[in-house]
N, C-alpha and C positions, 0 to 999 in steps of 0.2 A: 500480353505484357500488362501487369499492370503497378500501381502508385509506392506500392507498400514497400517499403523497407526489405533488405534482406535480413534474413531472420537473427544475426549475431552481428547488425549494426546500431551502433549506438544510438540510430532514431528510431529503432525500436527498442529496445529495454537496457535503460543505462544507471547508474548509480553515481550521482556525484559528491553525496555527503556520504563516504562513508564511515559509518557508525560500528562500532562493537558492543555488547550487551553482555555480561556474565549474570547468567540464572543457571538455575537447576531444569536439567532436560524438562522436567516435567510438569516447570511453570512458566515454561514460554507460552505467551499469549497473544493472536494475530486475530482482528478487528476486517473484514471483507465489508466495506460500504460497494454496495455493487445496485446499479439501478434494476438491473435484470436480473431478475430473482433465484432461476432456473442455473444462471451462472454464477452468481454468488455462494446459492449454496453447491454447488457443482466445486467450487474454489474451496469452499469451506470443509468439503468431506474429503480434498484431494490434500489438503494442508494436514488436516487430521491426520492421513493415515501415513500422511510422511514425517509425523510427530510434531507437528506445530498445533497446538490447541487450538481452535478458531472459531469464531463467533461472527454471524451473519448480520447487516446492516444495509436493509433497503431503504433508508429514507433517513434526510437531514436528523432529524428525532432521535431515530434511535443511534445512530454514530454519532451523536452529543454524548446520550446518556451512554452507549459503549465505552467510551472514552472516561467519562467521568466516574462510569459506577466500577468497570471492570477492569479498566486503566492496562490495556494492551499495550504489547512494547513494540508493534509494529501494525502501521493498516495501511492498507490499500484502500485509494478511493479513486470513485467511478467519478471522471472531475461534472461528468453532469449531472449528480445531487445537486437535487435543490438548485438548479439553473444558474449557479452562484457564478455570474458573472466577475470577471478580474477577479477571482479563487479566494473571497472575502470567508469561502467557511473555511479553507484550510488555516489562514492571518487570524478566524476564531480561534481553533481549537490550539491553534500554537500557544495564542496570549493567555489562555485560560487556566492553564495544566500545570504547574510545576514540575514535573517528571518529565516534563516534554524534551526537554536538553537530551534526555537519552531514547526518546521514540524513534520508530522509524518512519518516515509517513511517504507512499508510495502514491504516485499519480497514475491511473490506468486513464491514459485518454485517449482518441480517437485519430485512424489515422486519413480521415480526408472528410473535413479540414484538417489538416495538422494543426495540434497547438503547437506554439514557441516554445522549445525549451526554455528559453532565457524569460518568458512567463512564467511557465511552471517553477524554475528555480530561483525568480523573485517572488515567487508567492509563499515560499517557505517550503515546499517540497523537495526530497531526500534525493530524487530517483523519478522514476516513470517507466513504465510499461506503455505499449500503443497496444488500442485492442484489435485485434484478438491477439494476445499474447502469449505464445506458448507458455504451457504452469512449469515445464522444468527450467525456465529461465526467473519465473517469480522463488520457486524453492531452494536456486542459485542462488538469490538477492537474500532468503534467512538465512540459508546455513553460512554463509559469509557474515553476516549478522548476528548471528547466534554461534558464529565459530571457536569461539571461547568461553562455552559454557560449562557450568561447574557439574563434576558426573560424581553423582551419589556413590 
């Protein structure tokens, strides 16, 4: 027996803001801050081929300038970037962005310790995954997301 969640309970991958987004299939854009490289981009070819554009972000650095240059409507973040204690980078990227009111921003964090949901969802976060997360629960979370997107 062990700690984990069972796999369709809400302290494993839950959504509490939820958001809508109308774009074109083929400009949706999904931002993977993943500490582990291997699994990020593992995230980011599995997003692909389920049509969500994605772009990989190992380190505080590049999910600033992700956010800022390429301005994704949804990311997932590995909440240990950047060791960011009480979730001060998610309270960045939120204050920074104007388009943020319509991001989606996804917590992947860890399941022993557990973080607090009611953490995560003071810290400005949409949602959360525990990892290991199964990925057809995270391509649940776009196409719910992206469910009313505009079809060419």
């Amino acid at each position: 027996m062990n700690n984990r969640a069972y796999e369709t309970s809400p302290a494993q991958c839950s959504l509490w803001n939820r958001k809508r987004l109308r774009v074109i299939a083929e400009s949706r854009r999904v931002l993977v801050a993943q500490t582990e490289r291997a699994l990020g981009e593992s995230l980011v070819s599995l997003f692909d081929l389920k049509g969500f554009p994605a772009r990989y972000a190992p380190d505080v650095a590049s999910l600033k300038s992700g956010v800022s240059e390429w301005r994704p409507h949804a990311v997932f973040v590995d909440t240990r970037i950047g060791g960011c204690a009480n979730y001060a980078l998610v309270r960045e990227l939120r204050a920074h962005h104007d388009d943020d009111a319509h991001r989606l921003v996804i917590a992947m964090s860890g399941f022993l310790p557990e973080e607090p949901l009611a953490h995560l969802k003071e810290a400005g976060y949409d949602g959360h995954c525990r990892r290991p997360c199964p990925v057809w629960q995270m391509t649940d979370i776009l196409d719910e997301f992206f469910a009313c997107h505009l079809v060419r």
